[in-house]
C-alpha positions as CSV (number, residue, x, y, z in Angstrom):
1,X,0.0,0.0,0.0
2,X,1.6,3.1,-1.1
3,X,0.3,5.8,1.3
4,X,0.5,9.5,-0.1
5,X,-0.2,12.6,2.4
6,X,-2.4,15.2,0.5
7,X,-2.0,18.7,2.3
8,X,-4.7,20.9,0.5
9,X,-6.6,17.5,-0.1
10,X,-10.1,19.0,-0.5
11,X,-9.5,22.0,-2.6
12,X,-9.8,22.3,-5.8
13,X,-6.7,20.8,-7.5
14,X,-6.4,18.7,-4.5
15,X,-9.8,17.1,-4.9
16,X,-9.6,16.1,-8.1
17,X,-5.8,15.0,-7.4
18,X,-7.1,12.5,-5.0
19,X,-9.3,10.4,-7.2
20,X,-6.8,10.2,-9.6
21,X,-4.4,8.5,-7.2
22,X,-7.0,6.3,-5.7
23,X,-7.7,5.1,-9.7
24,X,-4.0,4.9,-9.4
25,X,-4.0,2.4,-6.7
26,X,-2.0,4.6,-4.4
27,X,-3.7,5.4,-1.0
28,X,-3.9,9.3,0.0
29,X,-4.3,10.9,3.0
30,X,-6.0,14.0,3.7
31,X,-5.1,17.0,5.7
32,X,-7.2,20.1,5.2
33,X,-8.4,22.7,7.6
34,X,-11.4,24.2,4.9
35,X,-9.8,27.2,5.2
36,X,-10.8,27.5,1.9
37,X,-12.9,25.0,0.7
38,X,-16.0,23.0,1.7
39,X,-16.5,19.4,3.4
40,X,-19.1,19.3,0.2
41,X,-15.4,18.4,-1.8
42,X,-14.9,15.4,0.9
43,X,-18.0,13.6,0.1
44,X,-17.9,14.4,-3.3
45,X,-14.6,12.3,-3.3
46,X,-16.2,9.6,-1.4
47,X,-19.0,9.2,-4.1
48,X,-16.8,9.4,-7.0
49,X,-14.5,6.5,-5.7
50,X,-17.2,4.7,-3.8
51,X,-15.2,4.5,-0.5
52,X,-14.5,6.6,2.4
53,X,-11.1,9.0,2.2
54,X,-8.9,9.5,5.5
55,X,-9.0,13.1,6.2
56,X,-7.4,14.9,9.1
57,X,-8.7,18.8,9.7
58,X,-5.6,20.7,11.0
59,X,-3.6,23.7,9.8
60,X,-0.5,22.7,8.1
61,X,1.3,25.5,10.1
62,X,0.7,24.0,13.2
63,X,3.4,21.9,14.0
64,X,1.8,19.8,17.0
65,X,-0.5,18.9,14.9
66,X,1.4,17.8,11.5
67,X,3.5,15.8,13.8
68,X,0.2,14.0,15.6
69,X,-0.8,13.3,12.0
70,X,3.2,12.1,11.0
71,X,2.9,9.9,14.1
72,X,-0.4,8.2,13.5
73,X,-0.3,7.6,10.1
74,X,3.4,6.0,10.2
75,X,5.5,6.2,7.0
76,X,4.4,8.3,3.7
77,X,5.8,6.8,0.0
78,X,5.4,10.8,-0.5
79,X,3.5,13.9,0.1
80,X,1.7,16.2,-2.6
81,X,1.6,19.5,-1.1
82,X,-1.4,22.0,-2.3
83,X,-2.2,24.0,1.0
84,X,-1.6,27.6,-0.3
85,X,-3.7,30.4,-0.9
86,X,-4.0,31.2,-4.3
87,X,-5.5,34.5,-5.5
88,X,-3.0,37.1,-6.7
89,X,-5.2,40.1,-6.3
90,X,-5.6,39.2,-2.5
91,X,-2.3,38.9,-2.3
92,X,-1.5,42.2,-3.3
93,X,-3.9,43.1,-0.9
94,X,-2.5,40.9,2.2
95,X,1.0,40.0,1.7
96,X,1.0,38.8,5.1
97,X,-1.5,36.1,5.1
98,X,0.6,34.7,1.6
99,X,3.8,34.7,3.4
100,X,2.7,33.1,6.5
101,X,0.5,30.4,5.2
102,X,2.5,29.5,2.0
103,X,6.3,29.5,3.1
104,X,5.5,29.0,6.5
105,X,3.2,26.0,5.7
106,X,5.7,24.2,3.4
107,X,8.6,24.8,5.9
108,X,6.5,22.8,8.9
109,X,6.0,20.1,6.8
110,X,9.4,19.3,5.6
111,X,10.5,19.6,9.2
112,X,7.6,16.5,9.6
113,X,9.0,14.8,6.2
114,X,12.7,15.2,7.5
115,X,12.0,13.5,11.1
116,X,9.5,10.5,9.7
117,X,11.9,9.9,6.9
118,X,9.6,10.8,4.3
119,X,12.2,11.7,1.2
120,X,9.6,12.4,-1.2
121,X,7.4,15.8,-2.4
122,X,5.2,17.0,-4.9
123,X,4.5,20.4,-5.1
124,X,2.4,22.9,-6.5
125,X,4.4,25.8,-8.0
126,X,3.1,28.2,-10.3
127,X,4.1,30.2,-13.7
128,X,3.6,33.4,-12.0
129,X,7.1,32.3,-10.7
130,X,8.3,33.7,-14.3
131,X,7.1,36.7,-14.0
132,X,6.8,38.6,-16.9
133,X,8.8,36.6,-19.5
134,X,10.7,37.7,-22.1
135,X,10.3,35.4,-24.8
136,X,7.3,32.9,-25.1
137,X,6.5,30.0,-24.9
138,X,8.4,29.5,-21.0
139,X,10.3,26.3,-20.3
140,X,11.8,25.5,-17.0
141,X,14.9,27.1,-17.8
142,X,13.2,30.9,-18.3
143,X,14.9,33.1,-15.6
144,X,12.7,33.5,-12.9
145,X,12.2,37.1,-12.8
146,X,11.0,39.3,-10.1
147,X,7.8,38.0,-9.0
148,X,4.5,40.4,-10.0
149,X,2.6,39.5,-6.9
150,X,3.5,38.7,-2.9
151,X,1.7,34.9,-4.4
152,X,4.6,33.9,-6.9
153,X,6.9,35.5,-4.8
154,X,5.8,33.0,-2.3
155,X,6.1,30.0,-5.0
156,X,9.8,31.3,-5.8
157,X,10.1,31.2,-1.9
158,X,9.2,27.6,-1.8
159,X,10.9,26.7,-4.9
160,X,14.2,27.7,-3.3
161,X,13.6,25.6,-0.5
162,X,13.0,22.6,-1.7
163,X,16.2,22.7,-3.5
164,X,18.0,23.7,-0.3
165,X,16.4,20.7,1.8
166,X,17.6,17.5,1.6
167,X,14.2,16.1,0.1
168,X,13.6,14.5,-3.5
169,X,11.5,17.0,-5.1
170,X,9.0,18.0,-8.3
171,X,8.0,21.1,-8.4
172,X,5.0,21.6,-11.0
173,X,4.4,24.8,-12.3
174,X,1.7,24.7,-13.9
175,X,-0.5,27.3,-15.5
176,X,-4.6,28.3,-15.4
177,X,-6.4,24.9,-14.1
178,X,-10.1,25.4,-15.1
179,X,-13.5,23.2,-15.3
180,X,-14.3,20.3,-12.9
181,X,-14.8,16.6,-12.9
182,X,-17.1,14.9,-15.2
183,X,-19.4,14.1,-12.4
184,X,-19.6,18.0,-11.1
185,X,-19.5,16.2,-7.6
186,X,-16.5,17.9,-6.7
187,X,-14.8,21.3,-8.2
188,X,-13.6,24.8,-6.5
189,X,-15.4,25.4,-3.6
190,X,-13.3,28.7,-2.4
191,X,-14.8,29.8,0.0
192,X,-13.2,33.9,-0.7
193,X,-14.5,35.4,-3.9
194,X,-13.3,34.5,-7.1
195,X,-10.4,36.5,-9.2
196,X,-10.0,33.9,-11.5
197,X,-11.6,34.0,-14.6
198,X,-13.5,31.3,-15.4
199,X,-15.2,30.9,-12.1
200,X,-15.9,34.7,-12.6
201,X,-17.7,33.8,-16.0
202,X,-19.8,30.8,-15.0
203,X,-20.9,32.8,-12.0
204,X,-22.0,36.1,-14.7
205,X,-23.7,33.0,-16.7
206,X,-25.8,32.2,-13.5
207,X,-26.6,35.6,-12.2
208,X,-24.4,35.7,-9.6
209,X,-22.8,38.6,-11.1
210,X,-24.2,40.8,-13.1
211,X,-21.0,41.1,-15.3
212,X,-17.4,40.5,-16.0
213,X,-14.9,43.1,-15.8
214,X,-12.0,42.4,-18.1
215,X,-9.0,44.0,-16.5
216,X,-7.4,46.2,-19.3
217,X,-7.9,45.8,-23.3
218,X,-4.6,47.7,-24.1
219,X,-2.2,44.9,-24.0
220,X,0.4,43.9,-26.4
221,X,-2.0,41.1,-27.6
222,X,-3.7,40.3,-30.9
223,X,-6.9,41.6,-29.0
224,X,-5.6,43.5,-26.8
225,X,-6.6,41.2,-23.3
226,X,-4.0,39.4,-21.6
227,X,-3.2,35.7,-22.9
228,X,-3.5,32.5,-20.6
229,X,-2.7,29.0,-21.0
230,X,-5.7,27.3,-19.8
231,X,-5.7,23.4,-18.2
232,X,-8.1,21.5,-17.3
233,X,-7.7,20.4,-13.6
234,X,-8.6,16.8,-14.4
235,X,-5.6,16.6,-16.6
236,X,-3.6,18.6,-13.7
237,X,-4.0,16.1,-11.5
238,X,-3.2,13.1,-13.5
239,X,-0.1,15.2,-13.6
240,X,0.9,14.9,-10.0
241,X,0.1,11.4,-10.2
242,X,2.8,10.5,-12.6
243,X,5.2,12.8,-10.6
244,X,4.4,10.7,-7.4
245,X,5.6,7.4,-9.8
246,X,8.6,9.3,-11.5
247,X,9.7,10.5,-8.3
248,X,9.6,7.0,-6.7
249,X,12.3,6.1,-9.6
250,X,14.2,9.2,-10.0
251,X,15.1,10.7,-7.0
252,X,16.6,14.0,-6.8
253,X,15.4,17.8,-7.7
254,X,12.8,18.0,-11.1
255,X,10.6,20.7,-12.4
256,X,8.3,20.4,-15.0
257,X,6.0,22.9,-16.4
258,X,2.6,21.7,-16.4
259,X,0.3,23.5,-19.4
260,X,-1.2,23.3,-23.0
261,X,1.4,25.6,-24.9
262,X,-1.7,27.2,-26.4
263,X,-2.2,30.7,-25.4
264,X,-5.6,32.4,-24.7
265,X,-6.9,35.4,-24.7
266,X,-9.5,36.7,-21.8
267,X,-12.1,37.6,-25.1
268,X,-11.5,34.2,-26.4
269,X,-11.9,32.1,-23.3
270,X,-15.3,33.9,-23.1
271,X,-16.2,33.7,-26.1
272,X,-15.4,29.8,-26.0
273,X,-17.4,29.7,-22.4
274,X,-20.8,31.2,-24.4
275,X,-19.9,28.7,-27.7
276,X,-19.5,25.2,-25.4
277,X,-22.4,26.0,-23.6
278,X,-25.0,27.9,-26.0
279,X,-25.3,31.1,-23.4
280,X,-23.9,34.5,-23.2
281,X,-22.6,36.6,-20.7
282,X,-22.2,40.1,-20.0
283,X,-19.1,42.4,-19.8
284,X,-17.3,45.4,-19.9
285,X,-13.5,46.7,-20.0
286,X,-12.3,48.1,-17.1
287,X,-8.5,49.5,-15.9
288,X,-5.3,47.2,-15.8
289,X,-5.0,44.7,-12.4
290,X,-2.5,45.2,-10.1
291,X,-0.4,42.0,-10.5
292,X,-1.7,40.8,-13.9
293,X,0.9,39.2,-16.8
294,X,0.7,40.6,-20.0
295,X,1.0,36.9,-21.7
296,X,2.2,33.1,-20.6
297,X,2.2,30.0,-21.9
298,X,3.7,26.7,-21.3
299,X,6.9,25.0,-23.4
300,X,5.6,21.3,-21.8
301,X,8.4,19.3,-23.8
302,X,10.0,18.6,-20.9
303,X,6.9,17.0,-18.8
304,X,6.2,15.2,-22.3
305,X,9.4,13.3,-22.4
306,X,10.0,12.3,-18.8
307,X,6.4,11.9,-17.5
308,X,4.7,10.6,-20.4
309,X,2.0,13.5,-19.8
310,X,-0.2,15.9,-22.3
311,X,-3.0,17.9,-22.0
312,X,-5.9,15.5,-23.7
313,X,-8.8,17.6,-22.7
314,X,-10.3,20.8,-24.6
315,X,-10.7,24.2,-23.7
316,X,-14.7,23.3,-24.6
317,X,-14.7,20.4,-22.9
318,X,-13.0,22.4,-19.8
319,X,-15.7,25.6,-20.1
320,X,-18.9,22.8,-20.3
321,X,-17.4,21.0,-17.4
322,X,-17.0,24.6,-15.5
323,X,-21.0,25.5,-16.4
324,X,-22.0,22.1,-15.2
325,X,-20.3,22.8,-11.7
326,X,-21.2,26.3,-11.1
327,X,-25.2,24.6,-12.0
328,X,-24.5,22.2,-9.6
329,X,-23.4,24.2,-7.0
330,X,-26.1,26.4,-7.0
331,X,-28.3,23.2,-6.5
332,X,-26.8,22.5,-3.5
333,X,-26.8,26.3,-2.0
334,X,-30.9,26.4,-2.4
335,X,-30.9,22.7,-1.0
């Protein structure tokens, strides 16, 4: 039994990570305070895989109780690490709350890994570690530039520390994860409000909202809004699933970028969202976000040839999957 502690384990990526190991045959673990997220993620899990999930609610800054979980659960095969805030406009905002929970978190658990003798992490890094790149598409050897926001600052942060521990490592940086699980029984439950975009978009299409703002129209882009490389999270989290394996065989320091290579623009990933699912939405053009790239995408040649990995799911099929959680969700909140 090849037992895998999942810090972050009923967020979004996390969620969907978790099923994907259990069709793996690996057996994960758990820890998540809901910080951020929703128990609703937790049974959705359960129903998907048709078993209960182990799942310890504690702060992955609180030592005491990382080591309790360390002690009870005996030895890991390897940790996946996703417990991280994750919107760049908040932190702008609250550089604090970044700094503390994502370096600080990380740090606690390698001290955990390093005195149970667990030698093996996955961990979710980010583009914005690139900053803003000078040439396109980015591989893992672009210079990692000064940081537009306090969040990929705090991914640099980590990055550099993993190198400096004594740990075997992946670092995935991956790009935009979008849409949700086939069965729309799990997804992003964020509990703060949505700077992303497509969660912004199915949440217009709803009624939540009663439109999008698109941050700027004056970039150096064919239409002028910033570009994207979007993934969907299913295809994410088979990603961390072959990193577990790899890293099992190839022990030492990796990184891999984890994206399409195909670039998006903010007006075409809309314009997709209304195509895939026959509706439209409202919006408008407002100022330039503090924070905000001009344009990324992923060079995933690397990931290709030493993980056996590729996007295989559409931007479509992504933006229907989104529609049918947001519809499900809002289900569930008049239930």
């Amino acid at each position: 039994m090849k037992k895998i502690l999942v810090t972050g384990g009923a967020g979004y990526i996390g969620s969907h990570t978790v099923v994907e190991l259990v069709k793996t045959g690996y057996t994960p673990i758990i820890i998540d305070n809901l910080c951020n997220t929703s128990k609703q993620n937790i049974n959705g899990i359960e129903k998907i895989i048709g078993k209960k999930v182990k799942w310890y609610n504690v702060n992955c800054t609180d030592k005491i109780a990382m080591e309790k979980v360390f002690l009870k659960e005996g030895r890991f095969e390897g940790v996946i690490h996703f417990a991280a805030y994750k919107s760049v406009e908040e932190s702008v905002q609250n550089p604090k709350k970044y700094y503390d929970n994502n370096v600080g978190s990380l740090e606690v658990l390698l001290q955990c890994m390093q005195g149970h003798k667990t030698q093996n992490i996955i961990f979710s890094s980010s583009c914005t570690i690139y900053g803003m790149p000078d040439i396109l598409p980015v591989n893992e050897n672009s210079p990692s530039k000064t940081a537009e926001s306090p969040y990929g600052e705090t991914k640099q942060l980590c990055e550099k520390m993993l190198l400096d521990n004594t740990c075997n490592s992946v670092a995935l940086r991956y790009f935009n994860p979008i849409g949700s699980h086939k069965s729309a029984l799990i997804g992003d439950c964020s509990s703060d409000k949505p700077s992303n975009l497509v969660p912004i978009i199915t949440e217009t299409a709803i009624g939540k909202r009663e439109k999008i703002i698109i941050f700027g129209n004056d970039y150096n882009t064919p239409d002028g809004t910033c570009i994207r490389d979007y993934i969907h999270v299913v295809d994410l989290a088979k990603s961390h699933v072959l990193s577990m394996s790899f890293i099992l065989k190839n022990p030492g320091k990796h990184t891999f970028n984890v994206g399409t290579g195909i670039g998006i623009s903010v007006l075409d990933a809309i314009n997709t969202f209304e195509k895939a699912n026959k509706i439209k939405v409202n919006y408008s053009i407002g100022q330039r976000r503090s924070g905000d790239i001009e344009k990324i995408y992923a060079n995933c040649n690397l990931v290709k040839s030493e993980l056996a990995w590729e996007a295989q799911k559409s931007l479509e099929e992504a933006m229907r999957s989104a529609w049918n959680w947001e519809k499900r969700k809002e289900i569930n909140e008049k239930s």
